[in-house]
Structure formats: C-alpha cells, structure tokens
Phi, psi and omega in degrees: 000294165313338179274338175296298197266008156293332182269357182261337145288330164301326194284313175298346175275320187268015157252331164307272212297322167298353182287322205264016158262337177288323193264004171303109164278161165302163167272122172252002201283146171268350193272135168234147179234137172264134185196156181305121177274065184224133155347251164215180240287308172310330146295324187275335146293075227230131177269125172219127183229126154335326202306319150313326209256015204116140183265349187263002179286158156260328195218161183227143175228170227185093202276104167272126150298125169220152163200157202281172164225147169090218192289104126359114204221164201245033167222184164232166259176119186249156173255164180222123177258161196205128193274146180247118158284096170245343175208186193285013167247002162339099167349152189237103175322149165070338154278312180269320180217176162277173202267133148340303168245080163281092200311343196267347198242331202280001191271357181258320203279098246153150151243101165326145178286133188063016152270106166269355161245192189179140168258112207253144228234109157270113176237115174270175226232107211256101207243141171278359173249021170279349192299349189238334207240148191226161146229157166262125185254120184204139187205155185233210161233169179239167185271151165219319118229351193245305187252153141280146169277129187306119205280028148204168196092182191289166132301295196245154173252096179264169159174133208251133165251089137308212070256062181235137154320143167214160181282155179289150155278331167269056170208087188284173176272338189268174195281343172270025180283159184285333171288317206294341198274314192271305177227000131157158188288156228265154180221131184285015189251330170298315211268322188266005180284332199273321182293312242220355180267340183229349140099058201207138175255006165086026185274205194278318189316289176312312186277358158280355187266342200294316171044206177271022180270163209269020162290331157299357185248312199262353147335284188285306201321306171293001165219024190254000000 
C-alpha cells in the first residue's frame, strides 16, 4: 500500500512540474524599471554637513546606488531624477547642489550598456548660507523613454544639508538607541569631543563601520 501510493505521488508531481514548464514563457517586456538600491530610513535619510570636509572643499557628493528590472541593453540608458518641493528649506539648484540636468552630470546619470546597477553622484554645494542654514535636498526618480520608476525599493530620497555640527542619522533620538546607550545621547559639545579625542569624524559612514563590535568599546575606553 505505501509503495502504491509513493508511486502515485511521484506521478502527480512529474504532471505538476510538466504542466509548469509547458506554461512557461520567455521574459518579453519591453518595459524596464529603475528603482533606489537603498535599505532603510537611514539611507533614505541622510544628514550632510561641509563641517568634516574642511575650510578649503566646495562640494560634497553623496554616491545613490540604483538598479533595474528587466532587459539588460548594449547601450547606455540614461536616468532621470526629479527634485520634490516640500517644505520652506528646499534646496536651491545651482546654490545648494548641481542641477540634476546639468551637462556636467549626464555622462554619469546613466545605467551603463550591459549594466544593472550604477551609483549616480549627488553634488552638494558648500553655499555660504549653509554657515546659518540648514535645506532639504528631496528627489524621487522619473519616468523616461528608457525607464519606469521601480515598484519596489524607496521612492523618495532626503538628505539635509549644512555646514553646522549637526546630528548623524546614525545617532538616532530614540533612548534605546545603541549609541545613546553605549555612550549618551547626542550632544553637539559630545559630538566634537568624539571627532577631535579620536581624530575620526564621526559622521554616519564612520559610526555605520563602528556596528557591536568590540574595537567599538576600546574606542570609547581610550578616551572616556
């Protein structure tokens, strides 16, 4: 009785897998999608301050990972971003940052031939009125003859511009957060004891290489 019915199972399974190779298709769409290769809040949310870079930088860039859906093409596929007006600190083109379509930028703004990702170079604008001012820089993508913007991954993009001490987006506010926990909740007089006691600047790209591991601990130890 068990050998019947293993063997009547085995029969129902190679007519299952043969039903799903007959109805199989090729992939045909001619439609291709673009879409942000970014994670969570912390990507999509980005703090950038001149205060790191120096009294002689102009620009700061700000590196976007992007990638596709569909057919792979033996050219290159230009992308299109698009700035969102949301609030009274909205960045200023040609002040704050470079214009998106900017001649200086398209040989970048791209998906390369036989390529599906790409990181597309966001440059901000060192403005002498970041010395008081903080703006939002907020951008999505657009549709364009090449692309759809991708039904998955983020939409939108921020990223806050200064030239201020300013808090890290990996120094979050809430209290159980691992920095507020492990070394106190941010203070900009804190923020510059830790840049200037380990000669590190403590933005995010550093304090994301930091994770639990325990050189983060003999870190603060040595100068706590």
């Amino acid at each position: 009785m068990k050998n019947r019915l293993f063997i009547y199972t085995m029969v129902l399974l190679g007519s299952l897998f043969a039903a799903c190779e007959e109805n199989l298709t090729p992939y045909d769409s001619e439609t291709c999608w673009v879409y942000f290769d970014l994670i969570g809040s912390a990507d999509t949310l980005q703090t950038r301050t001149f205060v790191y870079a120096g009294g002689d930088a102009e620009t700061d860039t700000v590196w976007i990972p992007l990638k596709t859906i569909g057919k792979v093409m033996n050219y290159d596929r230009p992308v299109t971003l698009l700035q969102v007006q949301a609030t009274d600190s909205n960045a200023i083109a040609g002040t704050h940052f470079v214009a998106f379509d900017d001649q200086s930028l398209g040989s970048q703004y791209v998906i390369p031939a036989g390529k599906t990702t790409v990181e597309l170079p966001i440059v901000l604008k060192r403005d002498a009125s970041l010395k008081t001012d903080k703006v939002l820089l907020q951008f999505t993508l657009q549709a364009n003859e090449y692309f759809m913007p991708g039904f998955v991954g983020p939409r939108l993009v921020r990223i806050w511009v200064t030239d201020q001490m300013e808090r890290p987006s990996f120094w979050p506010t809430a209290s159980d957060a691992t920095l507020n926990k492990k070394i106190a909740p941010y203070d900009p007089m804190l923020h510059q004891f830790l840049i200037d006691a380990t000669g590190n600047k403590w933005d995010d790209e550093y304090i994301s290489s930091l994770g639990l591991c325990k050189g983060f601990f003999i870190v603060i130890r040595n100068f706590g």
